[in-house]
C-alpha positions in Angstrom: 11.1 13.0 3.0 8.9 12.9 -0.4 8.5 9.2 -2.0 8.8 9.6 -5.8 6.4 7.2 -7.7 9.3 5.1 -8.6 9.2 4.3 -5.5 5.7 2.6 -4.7 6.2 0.7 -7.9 9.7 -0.9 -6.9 8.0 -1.5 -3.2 4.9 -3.4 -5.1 7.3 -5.0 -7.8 9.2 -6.6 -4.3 6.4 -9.0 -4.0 5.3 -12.3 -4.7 2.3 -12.7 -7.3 1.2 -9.0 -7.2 -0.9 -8.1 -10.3 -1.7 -4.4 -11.4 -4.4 -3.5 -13.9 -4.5 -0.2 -14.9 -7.5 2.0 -15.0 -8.5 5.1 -16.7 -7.9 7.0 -13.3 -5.8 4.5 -10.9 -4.1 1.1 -11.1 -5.1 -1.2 -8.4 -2.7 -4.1 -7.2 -3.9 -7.4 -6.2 -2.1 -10.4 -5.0 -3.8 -13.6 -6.3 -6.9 -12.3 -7.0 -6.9 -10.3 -3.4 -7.2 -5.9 -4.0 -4.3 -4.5 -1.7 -3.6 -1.3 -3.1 -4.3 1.3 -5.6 -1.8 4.6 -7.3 -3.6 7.7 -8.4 -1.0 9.4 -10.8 -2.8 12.8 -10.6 -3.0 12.7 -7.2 0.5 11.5 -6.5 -1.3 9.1 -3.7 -1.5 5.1 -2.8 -4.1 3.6 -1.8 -3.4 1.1 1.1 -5.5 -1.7 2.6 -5.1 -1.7 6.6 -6.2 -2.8 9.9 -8.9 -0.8 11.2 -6.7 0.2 14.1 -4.0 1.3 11.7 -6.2 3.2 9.6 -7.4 5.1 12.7 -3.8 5.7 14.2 -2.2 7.2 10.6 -4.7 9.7 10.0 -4.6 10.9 13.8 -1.0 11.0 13.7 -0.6 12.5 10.5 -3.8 13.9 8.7 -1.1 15.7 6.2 -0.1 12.6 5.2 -2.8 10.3 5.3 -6.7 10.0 5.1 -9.0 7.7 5.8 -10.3 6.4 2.5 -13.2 3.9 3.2 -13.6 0.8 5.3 -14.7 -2.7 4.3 -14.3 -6.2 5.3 -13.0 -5.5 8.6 -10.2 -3.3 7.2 -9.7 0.3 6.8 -8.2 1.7 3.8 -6.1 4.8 4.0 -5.1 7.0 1.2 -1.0 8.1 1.5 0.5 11.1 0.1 3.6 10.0 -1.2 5.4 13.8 -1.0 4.7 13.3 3.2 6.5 9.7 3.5 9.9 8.1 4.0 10.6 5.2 1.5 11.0 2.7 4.7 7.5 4.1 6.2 5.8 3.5 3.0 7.7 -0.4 2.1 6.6 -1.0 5.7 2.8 0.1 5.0 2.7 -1.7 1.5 4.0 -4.9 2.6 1.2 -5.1 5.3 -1.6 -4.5 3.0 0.2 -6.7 0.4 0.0 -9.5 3.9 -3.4 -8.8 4.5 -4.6 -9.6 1.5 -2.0 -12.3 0.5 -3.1 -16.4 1.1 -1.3 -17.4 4.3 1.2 -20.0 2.9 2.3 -17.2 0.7 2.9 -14.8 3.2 4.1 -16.9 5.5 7.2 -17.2 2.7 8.1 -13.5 2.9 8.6 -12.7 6.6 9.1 -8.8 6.2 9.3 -6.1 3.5 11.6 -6.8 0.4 14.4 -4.6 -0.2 13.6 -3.0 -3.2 15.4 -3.0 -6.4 16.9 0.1 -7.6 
């Protein structure tokens, strides 16, 4: 069931115009200028940008897998633990922060979750 790092990273390098800068601490992952995501090495955790209604539903459903990080914007953010997730689970959750953040004619060109590279 644990997602290895490698992981996340071939999930975020599935999508169109995603940028990471990498911080003392985290990496954060934008797509044209838009925040999306972060990745705590240390922690072994993602951070994910969500509905508000998603954020809520995750962490009731599975509080050993994910937290609720902050809200902002209208969205709620929710830290995963990559040693409690399936690789689909996570591509699934990445890919939807990745749309929420992502200018519409760009997501409208990438329907559902790449199949990542191995």
């Amino acid at each position: 069931m644990a997602v290895q790092s490698d992981e996340f990273f071939r999930v975020v390098g599935g999508l169109v115009d995603v940028q990471g800068t990498k911080g003392a601490k985290y990496t954060s992952y934008k797509v044209r200028g838009k925040l999306f995501g972060y990745y705590w090495p240390r922690t072994k955790t993602v951070g994910l940008k969500q509905l508000l209604s998603e954020q809520k539903a995750l962490v009731a459903e599975r509080p050993d897998v994910f937290e609720e990080q902050f809200t902002a914007g209208g969205f709620g953010w929710v830290v995963v633990h990559l040693a409690g997730i399936e690789a689909d689970e996570l591509s699934e959750l990445v890919f939807e922060a990745w749309r929420l953040s992502a200018p519409e004619d760009l997501a409208a060109e990438l329907q559902s979750p790449p199949t990542p590279k191995p």
